[in-house]
ZAMARGU-4260 file (C-alpha; in steps of 0.2 Angstrom, whole numbers, plus 5000, padded with zeros to 4 digits):
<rodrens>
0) 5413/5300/5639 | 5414/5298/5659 | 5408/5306/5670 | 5422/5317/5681 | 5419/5318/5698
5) 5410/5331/5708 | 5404/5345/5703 | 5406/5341/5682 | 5392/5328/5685 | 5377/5341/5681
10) 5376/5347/5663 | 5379/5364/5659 | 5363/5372/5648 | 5366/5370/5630 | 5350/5367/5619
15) 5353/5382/5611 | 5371/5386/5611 | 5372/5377/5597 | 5358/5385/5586 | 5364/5395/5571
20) 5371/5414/5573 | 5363/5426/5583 | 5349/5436/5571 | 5358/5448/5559 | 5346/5460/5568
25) 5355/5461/5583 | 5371/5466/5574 | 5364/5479/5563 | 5355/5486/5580 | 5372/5486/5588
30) 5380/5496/5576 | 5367/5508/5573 | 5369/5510/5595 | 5388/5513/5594 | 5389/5523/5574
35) 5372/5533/5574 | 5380/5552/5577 | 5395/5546/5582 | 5403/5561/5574 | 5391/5573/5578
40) 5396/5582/5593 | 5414/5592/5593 | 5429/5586/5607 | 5423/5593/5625 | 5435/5598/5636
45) 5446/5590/5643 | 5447/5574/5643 | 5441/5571/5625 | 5453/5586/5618 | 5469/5579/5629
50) 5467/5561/5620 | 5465/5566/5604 | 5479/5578/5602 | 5491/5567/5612 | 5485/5555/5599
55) 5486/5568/5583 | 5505/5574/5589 | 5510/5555/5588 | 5505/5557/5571 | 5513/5573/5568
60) 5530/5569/5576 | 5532/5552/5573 | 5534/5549/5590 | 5523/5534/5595 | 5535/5527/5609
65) 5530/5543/5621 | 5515/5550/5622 | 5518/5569/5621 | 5504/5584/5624 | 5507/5602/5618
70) 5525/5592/5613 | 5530/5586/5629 | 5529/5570/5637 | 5512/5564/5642 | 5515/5548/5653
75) 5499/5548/5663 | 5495/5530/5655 | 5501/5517/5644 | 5498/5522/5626 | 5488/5508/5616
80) 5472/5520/5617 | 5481/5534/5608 | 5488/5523/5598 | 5470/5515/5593 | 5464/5536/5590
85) 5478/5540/5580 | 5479/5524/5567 | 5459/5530/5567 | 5465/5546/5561 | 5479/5541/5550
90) 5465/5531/5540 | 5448/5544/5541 | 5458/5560/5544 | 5457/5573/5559 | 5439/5574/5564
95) 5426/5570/5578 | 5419/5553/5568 | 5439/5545/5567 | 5444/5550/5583 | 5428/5540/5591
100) 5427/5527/5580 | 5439/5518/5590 | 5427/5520/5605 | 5413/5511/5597 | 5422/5498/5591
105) 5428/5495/5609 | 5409/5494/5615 | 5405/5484/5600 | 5420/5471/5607 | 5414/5471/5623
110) 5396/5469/5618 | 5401/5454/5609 | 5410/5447/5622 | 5398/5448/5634 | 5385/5440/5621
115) 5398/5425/5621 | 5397/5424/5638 | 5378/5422/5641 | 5378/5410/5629 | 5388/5397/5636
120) 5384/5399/5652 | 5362/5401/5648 | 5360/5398/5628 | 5356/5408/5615 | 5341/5420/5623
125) 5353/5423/5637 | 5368/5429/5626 | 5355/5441/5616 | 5350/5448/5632 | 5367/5451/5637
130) 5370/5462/5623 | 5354/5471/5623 | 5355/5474/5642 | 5373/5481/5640 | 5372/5490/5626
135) 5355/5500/5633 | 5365/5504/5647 | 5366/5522/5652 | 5384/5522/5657 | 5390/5510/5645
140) 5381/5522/5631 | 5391/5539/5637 | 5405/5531/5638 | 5408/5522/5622 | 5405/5539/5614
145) 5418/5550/5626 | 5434/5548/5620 | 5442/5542/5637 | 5451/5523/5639 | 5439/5518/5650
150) 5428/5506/5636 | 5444/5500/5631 | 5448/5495/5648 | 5430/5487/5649 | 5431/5476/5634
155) 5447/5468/5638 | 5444/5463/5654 | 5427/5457/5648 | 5438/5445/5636 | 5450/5441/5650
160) 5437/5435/5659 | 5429/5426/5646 | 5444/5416/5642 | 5450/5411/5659 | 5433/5406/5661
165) 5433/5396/5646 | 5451/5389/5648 | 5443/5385/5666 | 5431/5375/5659 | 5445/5364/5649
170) 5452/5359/5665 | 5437/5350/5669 | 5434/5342/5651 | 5452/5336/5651 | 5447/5327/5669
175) 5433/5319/5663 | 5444/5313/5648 | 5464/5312/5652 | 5466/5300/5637 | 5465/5315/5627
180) 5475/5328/5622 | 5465/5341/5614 | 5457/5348/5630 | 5474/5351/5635 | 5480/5361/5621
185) 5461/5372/5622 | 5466/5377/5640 | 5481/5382/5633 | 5474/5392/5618 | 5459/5399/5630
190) 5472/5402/5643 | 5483/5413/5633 | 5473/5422/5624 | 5468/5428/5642 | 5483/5433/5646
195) 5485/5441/5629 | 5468/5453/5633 | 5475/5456/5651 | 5490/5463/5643 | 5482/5474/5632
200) 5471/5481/5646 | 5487/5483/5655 | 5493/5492/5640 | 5478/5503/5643 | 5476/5508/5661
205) 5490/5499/5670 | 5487/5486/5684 | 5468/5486/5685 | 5468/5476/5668 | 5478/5463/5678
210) 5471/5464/5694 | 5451/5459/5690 | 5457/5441/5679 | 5466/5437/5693 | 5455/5440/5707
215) 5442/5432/5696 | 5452/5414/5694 | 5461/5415/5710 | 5440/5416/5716 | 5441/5401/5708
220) 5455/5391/5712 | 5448/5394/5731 | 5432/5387/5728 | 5435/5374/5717 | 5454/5370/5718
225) 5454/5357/5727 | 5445/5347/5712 | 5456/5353/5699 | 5464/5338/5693 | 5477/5342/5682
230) 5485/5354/5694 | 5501/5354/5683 | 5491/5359/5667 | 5482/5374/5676 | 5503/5378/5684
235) 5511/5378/5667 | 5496/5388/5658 | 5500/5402/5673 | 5517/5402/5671 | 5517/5402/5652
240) 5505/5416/5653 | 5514/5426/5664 | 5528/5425/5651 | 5518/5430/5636 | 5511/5447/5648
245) 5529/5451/5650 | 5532/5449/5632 | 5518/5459/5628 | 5519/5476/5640 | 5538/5476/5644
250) 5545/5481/5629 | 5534/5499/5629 | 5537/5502/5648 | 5558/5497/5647 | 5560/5510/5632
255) 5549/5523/5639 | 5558/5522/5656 | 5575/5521/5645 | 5572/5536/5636 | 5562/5548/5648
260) 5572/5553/5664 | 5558/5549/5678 | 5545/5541/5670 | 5548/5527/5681 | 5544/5536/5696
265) 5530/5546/5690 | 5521/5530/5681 | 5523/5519/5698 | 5522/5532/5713 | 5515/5547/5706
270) 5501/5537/5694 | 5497/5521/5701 | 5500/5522/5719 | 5496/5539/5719 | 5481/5536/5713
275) 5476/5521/5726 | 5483/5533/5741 | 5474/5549/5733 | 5491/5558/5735 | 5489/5563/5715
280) 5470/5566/5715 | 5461/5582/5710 | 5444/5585/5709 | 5441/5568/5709 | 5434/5564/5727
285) 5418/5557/5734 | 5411/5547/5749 | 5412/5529/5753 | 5395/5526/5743 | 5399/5536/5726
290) 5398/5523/5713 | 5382/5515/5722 | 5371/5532/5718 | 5384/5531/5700 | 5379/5512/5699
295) 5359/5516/5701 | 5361/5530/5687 | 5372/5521/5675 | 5364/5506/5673 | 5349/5511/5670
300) 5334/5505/5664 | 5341/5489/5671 | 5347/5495/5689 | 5330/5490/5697 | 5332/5473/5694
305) 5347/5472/5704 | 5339/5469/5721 | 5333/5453/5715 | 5351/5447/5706 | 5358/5435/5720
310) 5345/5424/5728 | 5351/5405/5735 | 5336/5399/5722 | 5342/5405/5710 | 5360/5397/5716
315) 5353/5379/5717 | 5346/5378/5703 | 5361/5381/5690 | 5371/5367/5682 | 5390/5366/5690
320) 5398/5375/5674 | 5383/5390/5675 | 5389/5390/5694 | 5409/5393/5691 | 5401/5405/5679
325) 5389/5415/5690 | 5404/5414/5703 | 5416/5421/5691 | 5404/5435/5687 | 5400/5440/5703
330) 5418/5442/5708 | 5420/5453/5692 | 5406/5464/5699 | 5410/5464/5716 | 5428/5465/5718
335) 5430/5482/5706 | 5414/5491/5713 | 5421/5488/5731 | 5442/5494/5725 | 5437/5509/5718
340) 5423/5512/5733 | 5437/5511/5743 | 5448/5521/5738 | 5452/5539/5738 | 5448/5542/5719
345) 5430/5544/5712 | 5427/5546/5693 | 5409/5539/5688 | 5419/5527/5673 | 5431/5520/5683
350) 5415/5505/5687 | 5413/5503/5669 | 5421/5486/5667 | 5408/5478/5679 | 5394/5481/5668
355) 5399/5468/5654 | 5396/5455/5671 | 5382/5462/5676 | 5372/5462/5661 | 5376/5444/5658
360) 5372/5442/5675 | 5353/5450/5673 | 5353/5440/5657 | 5353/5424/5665 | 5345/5429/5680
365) 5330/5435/5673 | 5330/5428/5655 | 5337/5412/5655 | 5326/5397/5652 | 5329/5383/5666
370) 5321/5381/5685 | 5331/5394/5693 | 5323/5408/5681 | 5308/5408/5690 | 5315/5408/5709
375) 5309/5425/5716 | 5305/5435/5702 | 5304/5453/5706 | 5287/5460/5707 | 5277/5467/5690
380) 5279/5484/5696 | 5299/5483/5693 | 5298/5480/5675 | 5285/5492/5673 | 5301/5503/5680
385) 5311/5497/5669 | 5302/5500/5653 | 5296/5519/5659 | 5316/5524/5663 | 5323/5528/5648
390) 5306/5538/5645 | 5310/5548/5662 | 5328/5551/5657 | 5321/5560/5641 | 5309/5572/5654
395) 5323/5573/5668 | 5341/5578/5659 | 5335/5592/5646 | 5326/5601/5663 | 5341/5598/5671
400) 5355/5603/5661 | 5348/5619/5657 | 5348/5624/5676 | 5363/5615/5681 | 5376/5623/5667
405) 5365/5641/5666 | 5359/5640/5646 | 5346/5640/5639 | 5335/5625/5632 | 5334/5623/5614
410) 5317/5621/5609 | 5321/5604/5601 | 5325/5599/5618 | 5306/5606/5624 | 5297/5597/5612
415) 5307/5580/5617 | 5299/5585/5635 | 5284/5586/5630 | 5283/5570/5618 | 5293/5561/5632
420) 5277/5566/5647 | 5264/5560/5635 | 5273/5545/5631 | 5279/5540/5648 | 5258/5545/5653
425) 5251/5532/5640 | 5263/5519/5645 | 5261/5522/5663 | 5243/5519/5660 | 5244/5503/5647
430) 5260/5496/5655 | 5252/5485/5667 | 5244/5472/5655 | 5261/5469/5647 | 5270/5455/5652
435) 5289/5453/5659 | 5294/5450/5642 | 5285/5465/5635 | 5292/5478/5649 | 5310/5471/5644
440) 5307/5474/5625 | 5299/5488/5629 | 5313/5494/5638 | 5328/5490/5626 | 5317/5501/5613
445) 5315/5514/5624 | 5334/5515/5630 | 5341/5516/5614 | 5330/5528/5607 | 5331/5540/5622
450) 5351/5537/5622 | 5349/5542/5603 | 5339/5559/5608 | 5351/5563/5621 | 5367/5561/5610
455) 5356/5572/5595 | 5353/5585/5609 | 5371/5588/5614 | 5377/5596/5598 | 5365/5610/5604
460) 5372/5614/5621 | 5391/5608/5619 | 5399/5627/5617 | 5387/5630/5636 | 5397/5616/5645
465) 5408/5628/5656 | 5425/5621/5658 | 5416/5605/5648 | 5413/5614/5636 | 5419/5611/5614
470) 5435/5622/5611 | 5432/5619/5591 | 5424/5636/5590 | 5442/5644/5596 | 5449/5632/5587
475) 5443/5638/5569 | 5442/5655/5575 | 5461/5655/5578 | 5466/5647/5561 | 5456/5663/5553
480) 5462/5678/5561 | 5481/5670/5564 | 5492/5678/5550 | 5512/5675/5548 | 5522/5685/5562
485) 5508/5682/5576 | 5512/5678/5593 | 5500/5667/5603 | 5500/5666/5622 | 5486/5655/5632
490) 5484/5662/5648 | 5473/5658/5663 | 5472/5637/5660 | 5478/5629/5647 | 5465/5625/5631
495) 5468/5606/5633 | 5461/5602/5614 | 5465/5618/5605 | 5480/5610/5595 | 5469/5600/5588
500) 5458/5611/5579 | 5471/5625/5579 | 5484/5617/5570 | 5495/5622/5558 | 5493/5638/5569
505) 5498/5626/5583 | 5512/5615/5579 | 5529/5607/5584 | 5538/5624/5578 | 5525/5634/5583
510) 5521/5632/5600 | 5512/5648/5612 | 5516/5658/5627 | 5507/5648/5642 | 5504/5658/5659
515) 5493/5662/5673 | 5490/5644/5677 | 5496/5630/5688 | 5513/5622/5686 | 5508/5606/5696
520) 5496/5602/5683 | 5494/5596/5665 | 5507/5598/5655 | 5518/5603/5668 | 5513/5588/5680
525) 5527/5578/5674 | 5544/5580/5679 | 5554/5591/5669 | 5541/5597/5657 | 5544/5615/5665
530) 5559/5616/5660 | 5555/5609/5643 | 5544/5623/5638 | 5560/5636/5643 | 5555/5654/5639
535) 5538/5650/5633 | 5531/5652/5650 | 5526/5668/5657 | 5531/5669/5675 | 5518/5683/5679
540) 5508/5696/5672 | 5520/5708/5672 | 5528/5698/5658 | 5512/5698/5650 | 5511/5717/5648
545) 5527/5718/5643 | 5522/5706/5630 | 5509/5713/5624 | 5519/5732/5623 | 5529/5725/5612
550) 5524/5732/5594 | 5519/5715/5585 | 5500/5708/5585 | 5499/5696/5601 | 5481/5683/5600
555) 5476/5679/5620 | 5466/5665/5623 | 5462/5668/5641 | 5450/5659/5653 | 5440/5665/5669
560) 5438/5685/5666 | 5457/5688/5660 | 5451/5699/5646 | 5442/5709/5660 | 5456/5709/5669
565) 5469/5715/5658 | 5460/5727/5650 | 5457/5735/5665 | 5476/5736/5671 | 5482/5739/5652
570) 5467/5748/5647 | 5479/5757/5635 | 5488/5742/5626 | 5471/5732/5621 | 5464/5749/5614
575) 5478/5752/5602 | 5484/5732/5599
</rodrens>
């Protein structure tokens, strides 16, 4: 085969991309990392509660075209996460281990997609240190067990990515061979199937999912467009791809905004604009460097090694291919980290989707096996770190958590402290006779069992989580003591994930009183939902009273105080009712 010109002249590393399947270790490690206790902890509030009842009353209405929440429209994103939780329920049933199964599978995706990944751009070390690097993460570990959309999110852009970059990589095999066809059909197939995962990210979290492929191959078309040969290939593939995203999302938005009065407005200006202009943000601010302090914690035991990722060494040595792919990577990690930096909305998971990139990029930095892995390799004492992290996280976050949320620590958690300081001691003292290699082995261990600990620990301290904490407890409590005739009224802030555990008691038919808490927020956010609930909303406490004077058993479930509180103003009603 010819040589094409430029930049395709220098192999791309491939002595071991073509070895047999990775060991059937790695998988069965990857899915005790995402399964282990997945079930074990109860919903936390709110987030976790919010998804999963939108997703239950899907099931229970019938209703999958709009997401509804406490039976009215929900439409603060696209629906394909809820769908995901809901078929999950349909097939296991309403409880903790269906409702994040659908999570760990996502992490599992994006795991294997970033395992892809290093392996065609370093060979078959690389890819398994991609997974193990990811995976170990602290960030990427929390959030493939909180039931939010944001490892869905991370998983389809990681195969966005991965097949633009690989329907990239067609372009330059159908240059160096025009006679045939093949390649031409590959970037096709590779091509679509990018644009097929950027519409279901888009179908997840709106316009990100769309944003970070683009930036990634319009990166690039910048830097290497003027060598593309078949321009008109690489035209057709955009426009045909463009066609099969509109396929794929507008159907859902054109129904959506046909059937709900505003739903337009509210996803566009009050969601994603909103969002970018901080005009719709609560309790979700934080400086210009937030997610660097967020990207230290989160990547984790790994983060260390980031101050030695880009070196021009390094960048001289790769083939042309593993160069478009370092490229494309670094974009990927960049161009997120520096949006969200930038704007006026800071959640520590909405960086997640750059750590499938950055752990292929440490994989190959560090791991591969070609010239440039040894180009100014960071000193012993950074792995050392590495490998002692995960041992620090298991001293640091049971002393913490106790303090920050006011409980007190489980003795479980005291005798993981102490195990975790005698362990950390010996390693200190052994650690530095290990090699590289060993520190990084040492590490992955080390990370997935203190990720292990921590998620066994949580089940003791999730009713001590303030407004984080399970509302399971009021859940169960409220099935018991609810008898035919009862009224319910919510009062104070509305129990986000009570439904879920409450129902039948909660239902369609049955819905409660709600009062004493914000109209401008959840569920009354979006327009018309006020009006929607009618008379079940208690404009003040006067209506309350009156309520609860009525001679029929009334159940408050009241936040911040408001049994205090009303029982000192009605000291009366709650002594005979």
């Amino acid at each position: 085969m010819p040589a094409s010109p430029g930049r395709c002249q220098k192999p791309l590393m491939t002595s071991n991309v073509d070895s047999p399947r990775q060991p059937w270790w790695l998988l069965a490690l990857t899915l005790f990392t995402f399964l282990f206790l997945l079930g074990s902890r109860s919903l936390n509030e709110p987030d976790e509660g919010r998804y999963a009842e939108i997703a239950r009353e899907m099931i229970e209405t019938g209703d999958w075209l709009v997401p509804h929440f406490w039976y009215v429209p929900h439409l603060d994103k696209p629906p394909l996460t809820y769908w995901a939780v809901a078929v999950s329920i349909l097939a296991f049933g309403e409880n903790e281990w269906a409702v994040r199964l659908p999570l760990a599978l996502s992490g599992l995706s994006g795991v294997w997609a970033c395992c892809l990944f290093g392996r065609e751009l370093g060979g078959r070390r690389v890819g398994l240190w991609s997974a193990l690097i990811l995976q170990s993460s602290l960030l990427y570990f929390v959030m493939a067990r909180m039931l939010t959309s944001d490892i869905f999110l991370a998983q389809f852009i990681a195969w966005a990515v991965y097949f633009f970059w690989q329907s990239w990589r067609r372009l330059d095999h159908a240059a160096a061979a025009p006679e045939s066809k093949r390649n031409g059909k590959r970037f096709f197939g590779w091509h679509l199937a990018g644009w097929t995962a950027v519409a279901l990210g888009f179908l997840t979290k709106g316009p990100i999912a769309l944003a970070v492929p683009l930036v990634c191959l319009a990166a690039l078309l910048i830097c290497r467009g003027r060598e593309v040969q078949s321009r008109k290939a690489l035209a057709g593939g955009l426009m045909a791809g463009l066609a099969l995203f509109a396929v794929l999302v507008a159907p859902w938005f054109t129904t959506v905004f046909h059937r709900v009065p505003g739903a337009s407005d509210f996803m566009i200006y009050g969601q994603a604009v909103g969002h970018v202009l901080g005009t719709t943000i609560r309790n979700r601010r934080g400086s210009l460097f937030y997610f660097f302090g967020i990207l230290g914690i989160g990547l984790l035991p790994w983060a260390w090694l980031l101050c030695w990722l880009w070196r021009r060494a390094h960048w001289r040595s790769l083939a042309a291919a593993q160069k478009d792919g370092w490229l494309v990577l670094s974009v990927w990690a960049v161009f997120p980290f520096c949006l969200f930096s930038l704007t006026r909305a800071k959640l520590p998971a909405y960086i997640l989707p750059i750590f499938p990139a950055l752990s292929v990029m440490v994989a190959l930095r560090f791991f591969g096996t070609g010239a440039g892995s040894n180009a100014t390799q960071p000193p012993g004492w950074t792995w050392r770190l590495c490998m002692m992290s995960p041992l620090v996280l298991m001293v640091v976050i049971p002393v913490l958590v106790p303090s920050i949320f006011h409980v007190a620590e489980p003795a479980s958690l005291k005798l993981q402290v102490a195990v975790a300081a005698v362990a950390l001691a010996l390693l200190g003292w052994r650690g530095r006779r290990f090699s590289r290699s060993q520190c990084a082995a040492f590490g992955v261990v080390l990370a997935l069992l203190s990720l292990q600990f921590m998620a066994a620990g949580m089940p003791l301290l999730e009713t001590s989580l303030k407004s984080n904490q399970t509302i399971k407890p009021l859940g169960l409590a409220l099935r018991e003591s609810w008898r035919p005739g009862d009224t319910l009224v919510c009062w104070g802030r509305l129990p986000q994930g009570l439904p879920f555990y409450a129902h039948p008691v909660l239902s369609v038919t049955r819905r409660p009183y709600l009062g004493g808490m914000p109209f401008d927020q959840v569920p009354f956010e979006f327009p018309g939902n006020r009006e929607r609930f009618g008379g079940l909303v208690l404009p003040d406490e006067h209506a309350l009273v009156q309520l609860l004077s009525e001679n029929k058993r009334v159940l408050v479930v009241g936040f911040s105080g408001s049994l205090n509180h009303f029982q000192q103003v009605t000291q009366e009603l709650f002594s005979n009712h």
